[in-house]
C-alpha positions as CSV (number, residue, x, y, z in Angstrom):
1,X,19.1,28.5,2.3
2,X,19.3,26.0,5.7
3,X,16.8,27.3,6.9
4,X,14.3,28.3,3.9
5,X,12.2,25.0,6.3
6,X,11.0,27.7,8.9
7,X,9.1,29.7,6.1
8,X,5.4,29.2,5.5
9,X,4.1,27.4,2.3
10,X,2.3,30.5,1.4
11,X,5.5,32.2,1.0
12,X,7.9,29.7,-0.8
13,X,5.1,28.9,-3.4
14,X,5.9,32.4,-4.8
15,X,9.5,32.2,-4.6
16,X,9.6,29.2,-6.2
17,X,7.1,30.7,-8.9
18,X,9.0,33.6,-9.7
19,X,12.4,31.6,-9.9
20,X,13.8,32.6,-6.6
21,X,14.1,29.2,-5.7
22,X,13.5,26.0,-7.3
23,X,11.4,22.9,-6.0
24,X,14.5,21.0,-6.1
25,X,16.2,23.1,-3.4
26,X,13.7,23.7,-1.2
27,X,12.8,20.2,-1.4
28,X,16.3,19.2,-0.4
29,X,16.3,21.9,2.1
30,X,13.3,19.5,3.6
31,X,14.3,16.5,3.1
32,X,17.7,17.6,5.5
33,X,15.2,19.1,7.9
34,X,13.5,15.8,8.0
35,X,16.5,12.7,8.5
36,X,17.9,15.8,10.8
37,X,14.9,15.9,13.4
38,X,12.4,12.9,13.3
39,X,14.7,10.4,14.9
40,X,14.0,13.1,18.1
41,X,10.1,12.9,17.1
42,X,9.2,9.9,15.1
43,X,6.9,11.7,13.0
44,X,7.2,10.0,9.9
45,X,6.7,5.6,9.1
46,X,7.4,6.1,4.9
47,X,9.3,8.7,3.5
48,X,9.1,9.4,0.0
49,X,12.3,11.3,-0.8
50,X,13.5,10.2,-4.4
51,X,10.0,10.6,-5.8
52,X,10.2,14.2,-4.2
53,X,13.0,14.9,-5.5
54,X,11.9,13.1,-8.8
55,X,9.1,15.2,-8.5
56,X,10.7,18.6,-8.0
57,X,12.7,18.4,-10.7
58,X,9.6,18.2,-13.1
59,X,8.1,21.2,-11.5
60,X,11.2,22.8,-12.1
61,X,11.1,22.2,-15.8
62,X,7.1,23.4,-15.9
63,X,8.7,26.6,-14.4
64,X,11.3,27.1,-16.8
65,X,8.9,26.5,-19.8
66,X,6.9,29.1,-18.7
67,X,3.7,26.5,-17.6
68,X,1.0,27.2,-15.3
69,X,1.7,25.6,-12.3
70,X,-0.6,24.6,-9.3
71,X,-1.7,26.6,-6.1
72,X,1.0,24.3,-4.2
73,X,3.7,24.7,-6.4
74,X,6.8,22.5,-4.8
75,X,5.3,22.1,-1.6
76,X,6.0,18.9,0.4
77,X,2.5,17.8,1.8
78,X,2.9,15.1,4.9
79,X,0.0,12.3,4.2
80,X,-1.4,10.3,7.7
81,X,-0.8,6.5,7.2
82,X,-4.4,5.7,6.7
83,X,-4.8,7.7,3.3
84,X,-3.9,5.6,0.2
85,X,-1.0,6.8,-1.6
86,X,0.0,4.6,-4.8
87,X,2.9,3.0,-4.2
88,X,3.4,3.7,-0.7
89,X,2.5,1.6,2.3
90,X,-0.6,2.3,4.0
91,X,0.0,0.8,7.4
92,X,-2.8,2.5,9.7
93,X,0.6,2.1,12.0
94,X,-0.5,-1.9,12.2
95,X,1.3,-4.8,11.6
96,X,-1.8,-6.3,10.2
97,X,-1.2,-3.8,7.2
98,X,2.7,-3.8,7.7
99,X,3.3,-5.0,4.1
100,X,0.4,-3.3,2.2
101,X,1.1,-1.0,-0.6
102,X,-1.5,1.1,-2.3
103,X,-2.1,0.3,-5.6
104,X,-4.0,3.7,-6.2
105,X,-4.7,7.5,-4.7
106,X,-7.4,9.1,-2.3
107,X,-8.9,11.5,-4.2
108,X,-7.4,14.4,-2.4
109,X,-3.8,13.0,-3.0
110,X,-4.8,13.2,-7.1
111,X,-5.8,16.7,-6.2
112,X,-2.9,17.5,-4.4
113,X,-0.9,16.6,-7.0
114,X,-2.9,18.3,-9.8
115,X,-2.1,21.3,-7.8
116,X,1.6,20.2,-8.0
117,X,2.0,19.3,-4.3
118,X,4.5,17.0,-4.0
119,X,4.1,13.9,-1.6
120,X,6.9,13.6,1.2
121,X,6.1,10.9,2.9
122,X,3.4,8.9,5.0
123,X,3.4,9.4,8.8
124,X,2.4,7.8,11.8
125,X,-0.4,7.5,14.2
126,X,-2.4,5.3,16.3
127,X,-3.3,2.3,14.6
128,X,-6.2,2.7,12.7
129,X,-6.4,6.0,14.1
130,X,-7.8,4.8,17.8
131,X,-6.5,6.5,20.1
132,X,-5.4,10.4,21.6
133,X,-1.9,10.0,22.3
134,X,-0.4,8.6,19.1
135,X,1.5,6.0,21.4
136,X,-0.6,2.7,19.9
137,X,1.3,2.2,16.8
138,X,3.7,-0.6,16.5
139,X,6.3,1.7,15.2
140,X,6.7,3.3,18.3
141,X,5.1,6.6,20.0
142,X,5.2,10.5,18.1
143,X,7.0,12.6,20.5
144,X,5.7,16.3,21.4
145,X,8.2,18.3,19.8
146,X,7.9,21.3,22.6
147,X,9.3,18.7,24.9
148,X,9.7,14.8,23.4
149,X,9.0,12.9,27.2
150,X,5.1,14.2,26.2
151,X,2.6,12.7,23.7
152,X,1.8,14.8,20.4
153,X,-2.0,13.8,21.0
154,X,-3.8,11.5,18.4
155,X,-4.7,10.3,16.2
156,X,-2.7,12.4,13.5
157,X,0.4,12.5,15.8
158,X,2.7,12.6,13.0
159,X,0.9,14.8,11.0
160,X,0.7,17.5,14.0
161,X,4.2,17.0,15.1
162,X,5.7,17.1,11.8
163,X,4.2,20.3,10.8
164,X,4.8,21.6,14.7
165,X,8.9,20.4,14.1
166,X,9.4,22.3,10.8
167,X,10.0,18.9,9.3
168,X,7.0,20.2,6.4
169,X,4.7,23.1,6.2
170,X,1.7,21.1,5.6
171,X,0.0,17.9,6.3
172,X,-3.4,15.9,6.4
173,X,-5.0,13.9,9.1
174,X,-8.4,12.4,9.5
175,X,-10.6,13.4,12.4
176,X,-13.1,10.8,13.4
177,X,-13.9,12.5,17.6
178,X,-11.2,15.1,17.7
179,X,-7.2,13.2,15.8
180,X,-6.5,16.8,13.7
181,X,-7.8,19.1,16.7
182,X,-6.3,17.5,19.5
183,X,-2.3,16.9,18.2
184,X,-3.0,20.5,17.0
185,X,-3.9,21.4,20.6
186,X,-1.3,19.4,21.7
187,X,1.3,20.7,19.3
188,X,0.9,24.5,19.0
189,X,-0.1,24.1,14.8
190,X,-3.7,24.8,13.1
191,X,-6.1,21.8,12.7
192,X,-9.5,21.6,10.7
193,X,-11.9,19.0,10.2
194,X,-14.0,20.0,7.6
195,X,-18.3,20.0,7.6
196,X,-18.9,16.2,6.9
197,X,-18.9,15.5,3.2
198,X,-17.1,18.5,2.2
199,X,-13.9,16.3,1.6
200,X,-14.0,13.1,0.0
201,X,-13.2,10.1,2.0
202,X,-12.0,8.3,-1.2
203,X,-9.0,6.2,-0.4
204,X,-9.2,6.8,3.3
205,X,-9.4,3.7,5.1
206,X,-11.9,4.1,7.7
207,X,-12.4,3.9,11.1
208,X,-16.0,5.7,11.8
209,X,-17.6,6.5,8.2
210,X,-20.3,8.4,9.6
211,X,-18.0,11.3,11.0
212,X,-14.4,10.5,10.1
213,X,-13.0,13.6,7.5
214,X,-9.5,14.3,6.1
215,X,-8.2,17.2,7.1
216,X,-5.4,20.3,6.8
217,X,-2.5,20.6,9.4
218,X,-0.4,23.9,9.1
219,X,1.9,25.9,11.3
220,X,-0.6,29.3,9.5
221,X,-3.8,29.8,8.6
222,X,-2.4,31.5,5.3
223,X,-1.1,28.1,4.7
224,X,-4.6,26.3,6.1
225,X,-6.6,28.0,3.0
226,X,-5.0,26.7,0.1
227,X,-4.4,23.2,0.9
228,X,-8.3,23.2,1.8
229,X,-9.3,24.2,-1.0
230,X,-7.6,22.0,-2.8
231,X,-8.9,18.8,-1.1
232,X,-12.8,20.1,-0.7
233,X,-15.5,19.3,-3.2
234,X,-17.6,17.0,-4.4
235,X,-16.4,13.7,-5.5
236,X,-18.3,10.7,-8.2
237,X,-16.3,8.1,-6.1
238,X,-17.6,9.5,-2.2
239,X,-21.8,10.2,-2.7
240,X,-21.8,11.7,0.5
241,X,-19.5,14.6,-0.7
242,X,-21.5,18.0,-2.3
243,X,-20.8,20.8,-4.5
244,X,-19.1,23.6,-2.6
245,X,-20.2,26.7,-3.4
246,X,-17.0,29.3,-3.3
247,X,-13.7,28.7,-2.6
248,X,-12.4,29.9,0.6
249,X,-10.7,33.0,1.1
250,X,-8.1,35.2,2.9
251,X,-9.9,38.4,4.2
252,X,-8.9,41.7,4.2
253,X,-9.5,42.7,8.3
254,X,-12.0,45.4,7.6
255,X,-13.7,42.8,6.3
256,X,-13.8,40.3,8.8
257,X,-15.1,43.1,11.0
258,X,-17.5,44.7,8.9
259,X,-19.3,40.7,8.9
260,X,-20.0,41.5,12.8
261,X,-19.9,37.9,13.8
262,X,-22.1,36.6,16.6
263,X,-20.3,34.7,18.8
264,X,-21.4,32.2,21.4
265,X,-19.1,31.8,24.3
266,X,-19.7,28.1,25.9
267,X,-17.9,29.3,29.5
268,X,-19.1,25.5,31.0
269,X,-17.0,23.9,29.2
270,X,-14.1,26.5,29.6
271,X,-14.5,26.2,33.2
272,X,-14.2,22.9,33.6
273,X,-10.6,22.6,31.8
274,X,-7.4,22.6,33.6
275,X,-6.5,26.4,35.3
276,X,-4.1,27.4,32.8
277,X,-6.2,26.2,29.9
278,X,-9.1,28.3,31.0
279,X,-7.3,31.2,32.4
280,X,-5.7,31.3,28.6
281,X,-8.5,31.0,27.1
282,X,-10.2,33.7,28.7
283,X,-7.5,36.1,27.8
284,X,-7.7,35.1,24.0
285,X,-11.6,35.9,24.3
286,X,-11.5,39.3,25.9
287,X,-9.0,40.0,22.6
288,X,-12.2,39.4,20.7
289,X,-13.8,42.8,22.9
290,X,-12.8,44.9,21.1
291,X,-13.9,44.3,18.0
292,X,-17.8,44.9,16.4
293,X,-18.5,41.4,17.6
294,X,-21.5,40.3,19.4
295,X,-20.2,37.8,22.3
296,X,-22.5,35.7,25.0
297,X,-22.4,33.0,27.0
298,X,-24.3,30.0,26.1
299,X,-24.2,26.3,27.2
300,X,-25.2,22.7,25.8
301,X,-27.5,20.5,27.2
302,X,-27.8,16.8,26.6
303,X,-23.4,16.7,26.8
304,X,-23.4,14.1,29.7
305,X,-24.0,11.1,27.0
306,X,-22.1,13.0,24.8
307,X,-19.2,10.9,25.2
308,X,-21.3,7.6,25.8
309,X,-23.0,8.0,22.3
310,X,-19.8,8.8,19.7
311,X,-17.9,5.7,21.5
312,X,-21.1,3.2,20.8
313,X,-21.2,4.9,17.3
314,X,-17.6,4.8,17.0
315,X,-17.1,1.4,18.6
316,X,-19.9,-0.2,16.2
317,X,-18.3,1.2,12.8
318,X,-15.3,0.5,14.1
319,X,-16.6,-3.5,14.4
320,X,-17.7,-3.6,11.0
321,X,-14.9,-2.0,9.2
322,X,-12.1,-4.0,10.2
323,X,-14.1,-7.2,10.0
324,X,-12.6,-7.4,6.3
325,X,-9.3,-7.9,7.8
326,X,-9.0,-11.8,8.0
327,X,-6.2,-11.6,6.0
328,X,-8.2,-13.5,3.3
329,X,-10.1,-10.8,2.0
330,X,-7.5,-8.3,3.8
331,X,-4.8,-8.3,5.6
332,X,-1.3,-9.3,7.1
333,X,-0.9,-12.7,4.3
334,X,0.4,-15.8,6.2
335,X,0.7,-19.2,5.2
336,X,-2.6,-21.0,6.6
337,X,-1.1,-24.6,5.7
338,X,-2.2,-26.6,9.1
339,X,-4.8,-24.8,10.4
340,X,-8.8,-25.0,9.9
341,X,-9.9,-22.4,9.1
342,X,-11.4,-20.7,12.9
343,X,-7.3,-21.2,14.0
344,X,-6.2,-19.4,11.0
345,X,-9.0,-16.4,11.4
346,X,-7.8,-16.2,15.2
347,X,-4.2,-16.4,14.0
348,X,-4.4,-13.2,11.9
349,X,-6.7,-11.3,14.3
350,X,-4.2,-11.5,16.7
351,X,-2.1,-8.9,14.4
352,X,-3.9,-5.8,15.9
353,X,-3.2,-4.3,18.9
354,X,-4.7,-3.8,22.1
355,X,-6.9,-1.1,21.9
356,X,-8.1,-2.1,18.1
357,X,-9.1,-5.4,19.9
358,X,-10.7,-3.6,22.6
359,X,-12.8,-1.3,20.1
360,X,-14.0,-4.2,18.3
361,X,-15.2,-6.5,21.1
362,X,-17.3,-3.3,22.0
363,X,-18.8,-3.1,18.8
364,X,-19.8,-6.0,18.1
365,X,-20.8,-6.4,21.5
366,X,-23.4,-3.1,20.9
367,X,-24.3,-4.8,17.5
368,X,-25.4,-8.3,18.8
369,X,-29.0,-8.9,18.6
370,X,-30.7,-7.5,22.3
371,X,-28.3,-5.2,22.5
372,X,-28.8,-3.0,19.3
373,X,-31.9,-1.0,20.9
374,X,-30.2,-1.0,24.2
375,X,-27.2,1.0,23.4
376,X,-26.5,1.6,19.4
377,X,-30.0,3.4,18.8
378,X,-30.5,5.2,21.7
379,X,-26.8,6.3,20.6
380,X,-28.3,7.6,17.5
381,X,-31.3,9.4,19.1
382,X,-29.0,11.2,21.4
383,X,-26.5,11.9,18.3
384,X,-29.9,13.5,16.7
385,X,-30.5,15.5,19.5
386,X,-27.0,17.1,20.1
387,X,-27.2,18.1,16.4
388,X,-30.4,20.1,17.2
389,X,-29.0,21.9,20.1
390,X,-26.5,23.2,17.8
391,X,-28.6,24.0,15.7
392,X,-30.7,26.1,17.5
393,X,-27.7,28.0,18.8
394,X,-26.3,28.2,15.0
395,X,-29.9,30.4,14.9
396,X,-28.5,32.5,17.2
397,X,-24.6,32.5,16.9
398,X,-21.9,32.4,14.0
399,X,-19.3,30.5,16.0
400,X,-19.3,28.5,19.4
401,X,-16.1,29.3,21.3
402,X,-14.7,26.6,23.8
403,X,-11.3,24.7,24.5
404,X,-10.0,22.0,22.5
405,X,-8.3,19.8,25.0
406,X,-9.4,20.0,28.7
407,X,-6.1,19.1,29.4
408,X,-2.5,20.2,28.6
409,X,0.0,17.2,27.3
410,X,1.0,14.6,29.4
411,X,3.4,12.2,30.0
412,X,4.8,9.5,27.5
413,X,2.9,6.4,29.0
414,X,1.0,8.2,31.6
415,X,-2.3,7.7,31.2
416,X,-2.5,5.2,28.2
417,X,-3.3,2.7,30.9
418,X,-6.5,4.0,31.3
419,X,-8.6,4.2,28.5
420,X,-12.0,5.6,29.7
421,X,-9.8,8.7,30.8
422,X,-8.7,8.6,28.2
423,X,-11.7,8.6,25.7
424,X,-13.4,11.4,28.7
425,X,-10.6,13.8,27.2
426,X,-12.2,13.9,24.1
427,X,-15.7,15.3,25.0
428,X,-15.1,18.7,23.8
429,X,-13.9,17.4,20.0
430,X,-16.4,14.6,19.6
431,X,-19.2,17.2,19.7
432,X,-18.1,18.5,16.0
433,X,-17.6,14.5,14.5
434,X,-21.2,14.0,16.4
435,X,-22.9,17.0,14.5
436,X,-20.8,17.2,11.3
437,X,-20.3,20.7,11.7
438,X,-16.3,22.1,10.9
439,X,-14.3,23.0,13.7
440,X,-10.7,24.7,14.1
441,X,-8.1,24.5,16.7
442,X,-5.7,27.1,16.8
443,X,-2.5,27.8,19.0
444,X,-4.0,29.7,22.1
445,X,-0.6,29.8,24.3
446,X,1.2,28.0,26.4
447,X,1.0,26.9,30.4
448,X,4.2,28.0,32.4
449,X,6.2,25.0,31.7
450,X,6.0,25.3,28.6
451,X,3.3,23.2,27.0
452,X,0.8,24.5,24.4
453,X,-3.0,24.4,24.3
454,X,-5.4,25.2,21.8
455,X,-8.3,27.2,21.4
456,X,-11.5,25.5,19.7
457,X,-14.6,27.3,16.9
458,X,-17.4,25.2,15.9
459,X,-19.4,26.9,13.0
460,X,-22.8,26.0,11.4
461,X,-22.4,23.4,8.4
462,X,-20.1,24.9,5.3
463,X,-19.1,27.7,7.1
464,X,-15.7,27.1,6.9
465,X,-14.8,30.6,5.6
466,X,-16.0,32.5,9.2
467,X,-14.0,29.7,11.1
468,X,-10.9,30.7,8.9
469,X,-11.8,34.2,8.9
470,X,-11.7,34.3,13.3
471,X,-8.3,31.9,12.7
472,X,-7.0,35.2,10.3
473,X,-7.6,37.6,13.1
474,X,-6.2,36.1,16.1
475,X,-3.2,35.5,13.7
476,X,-2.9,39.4,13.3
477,X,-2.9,40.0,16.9
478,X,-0.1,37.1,17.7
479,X,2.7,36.2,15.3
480,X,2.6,32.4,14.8
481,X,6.6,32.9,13.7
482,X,7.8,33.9,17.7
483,X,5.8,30.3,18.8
484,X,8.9,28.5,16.9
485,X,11.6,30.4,17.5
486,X,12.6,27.8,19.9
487,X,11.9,24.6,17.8
């Protein structure tokens, strides 16, 4: 029973179904798991235990009456602070939201729980999700669970590192230029951000509306399917969201290889990652040679202002979203008695954090009149034209193979100094937020001192299913269990 934690959703949804187990003590099972390990990772800023267990006990009773229950039967899901939970904070990991409680759910929490997921807990991140490292958040830095001196990688820290330290099978993150695929990366787990308006953005609070989506974090791509399914689809309170056609599936492997996928190999960008990275990477690919696939090399033009146009875009959205946050409107609520009103506006400005601050001055900077044409639309023009270079190769290939991260994980504090090295890390995520296409990170191995990296597919716009099918057969070739035999 201790350690029913290091079994995969997929599995424990029919035990509990069948009366093997109840919710109740699996859930217990997790919450143990949990006050056990995240004081080593820090994963979690609300945890939501008595409602779980509150929870549990009703799915439990829906059992024993013989009920239908949902797809996630009993399953703890971990939610990213910036996705509204009712009657949980929602802190974006800043003390300008430190007291804010949600007084309703995202639309993929509702579904979760239609589905009869139950809600663990909200977990941290960089604040308003602006970062890579997950070390800007006032609560203090998620540590790498493979070794706890590194970062997790950002912005879904928590919800990489939670699923990566068997704390929960499941979590969402958002992914606005890479924050479910790089912690994924950086944490040996499964992240995908959807095609762009195939999950509703209901209830999250924004960063960068014109590519940010909420997204699935799993230790399994068994695990993946199901809580994707769950959230995708179109949604009255999101208009950019559309009617899926099917729901994603687990294929048999015949029929993954009977679909002959064409696969486009993007070796640039493989060779210009670190040695072990690429060297990995490599090895995973020539796995793929032996299948009925079709695999080339190919290349991108147009991906040195790559990283100059989603920061702009980024930046800009960024500047207008959290100009509600005046703590009039929104906010971190303070007494304004003696001050006019420019004092008390600075005042409560001064709650966010450095790199918020940063973000903003640059968007409103790019914003201000003269500088609009200068830099935010020529931003969009070369946004419009990386879309088309993928789609042209979308013509010719199924998938788009490259890394995730360039990098392997670094230090706690090593490079947060620096943030244009920083945002350069994230050239080869950014292209998918840029495009809107879905794109996956799965575990690809790990560099001789023990760090893991990931390996990256980009497919054509709702073609989730041939991203999840590749994710299914690299999972047949390596057992994700031996990755965590250690954790």
């Amino acid at each position: 029973m201790s350690q029913l934690f290091r079994e995969p959703a997929n599995v424990i949804i029919n035990r509990i179904k069948r009366g093997e187990l109840t919710a109740e003590e699996y859930i217990s099972v997790i919450i143990d798991r949990i006050n056990n390990m995240d004081t080593k990772i820090n994963s979690f800023i609300t945890k939501n235990f008595e409602n779980a267990i509150k929870r549990s006990r009703e799915i439990d009773k829906k059992i024993q009456k013989g009920e239908k229950t949902g797809v996630l039967t009993g399953i703890p899901v971990g939610i990213k602070d910036n996705i509204s939970v009712k009657g949980l904070k929602n802190t974006c990991a800043s003390r300008m939201l430190s007291n804010y409680i949600s007084t309703y759910d995202a639309t993929v929490i509702e579904h979760i729980k239609s589905e009869d997921g139950i809600i663990i807990g909200k977990l941290n991140m960089d604040e308003f999700g602006m970062g890579s490292t997950s070390e800007l958040s006032p609560y203090g830095p998620v540590r790498n669970p493979w070794n706890h001196e590194y970062v997790a990688g950002g912005s879904s820290g928590g919800s990489a590192a939670a699923v990566s330290s068997l704390q929960i099978p499941i979590s969402l993150g958002s992914d606005t230029g890479g924050s479910i695929r790089c912690p994924a990366s950086f944490c040996s787990v499964i992240g995908l951000k959807p095609t762009y308006g195939s999950v509703s953005r209901n209830g999250l609070i924004s960063y960068s509306n014109s590519m940010e989506q909420i997204g699935p974090i799993a230790r399994t791509i068994f695990d993946i399917v199901p809580i994707l399914n769950t959230i995708s689809g179109e949604d009255r309170m999101d208009n950019t969201t559309v009617v899926l056609k099917s729901q994603y599936r687990i294929k048999s492997l015949e029929e993954i290889l009977s679909s002959k996928l064409r696969i486009g190999i993007l070796s640039e960008l493989i060779e210009t990652s670190e040695a072990q990275i690429m060297n990995g990477i490599q090895e995973k690919i020539k796995v793929l040679e032996k299948f009925p696939f079709d695999l080339e090399d190919t290349r991108l033009g147009i991906l040195d202002f790559a990283v100059a146009a989603y920061y702009i875009i980024a930046m800009a959205e960024a500047s207008s979203n959290l100009s509600r946050f005046d703590n009039i409107r929104y906010g971190y609520y303070s007494n304004p008695e003696g001050y006019d009103w420019r004092s008390y506006f600075a005042k409560s400005r001064s709650l966010f954090g450095d790199e918020v601050k940063r973000r903003i001055l640059l968007g409103s900077y790019v914003l201000s009149a003269g500088y609009f044409g200068k830099y935010y639309a020529k931003a969009q023009i070369v946004r419009s034209r990386i879309r088309n270079e993928f789609e042209k190769l979308f013509m010719k290939y199924d998938v788009l193979i490259l890394p995730t991260m360039p990098v392997l994980p670094f230090k706690l504090g090593e490079r947060i100094s620096n943030p244009v090295d920083l945002y350069n890390l994230d050239l080869f995520t950014i292209l998918a937020n840029l495009t809107g296409f879905p794109a996956i990170s799965i575990p690809a191995g790990f560099s001789q001192e023990g760090f893991p990296f990931g390996i990256q597919f980009i497919a054509n716009a709702f073609d989730e299913q041939k991203l999840i099918d590749l994710a299914v057969l690299f999972e047949k070739e390596f057992d994700y269990k031996e990755r965590f035999e250690s954790i």
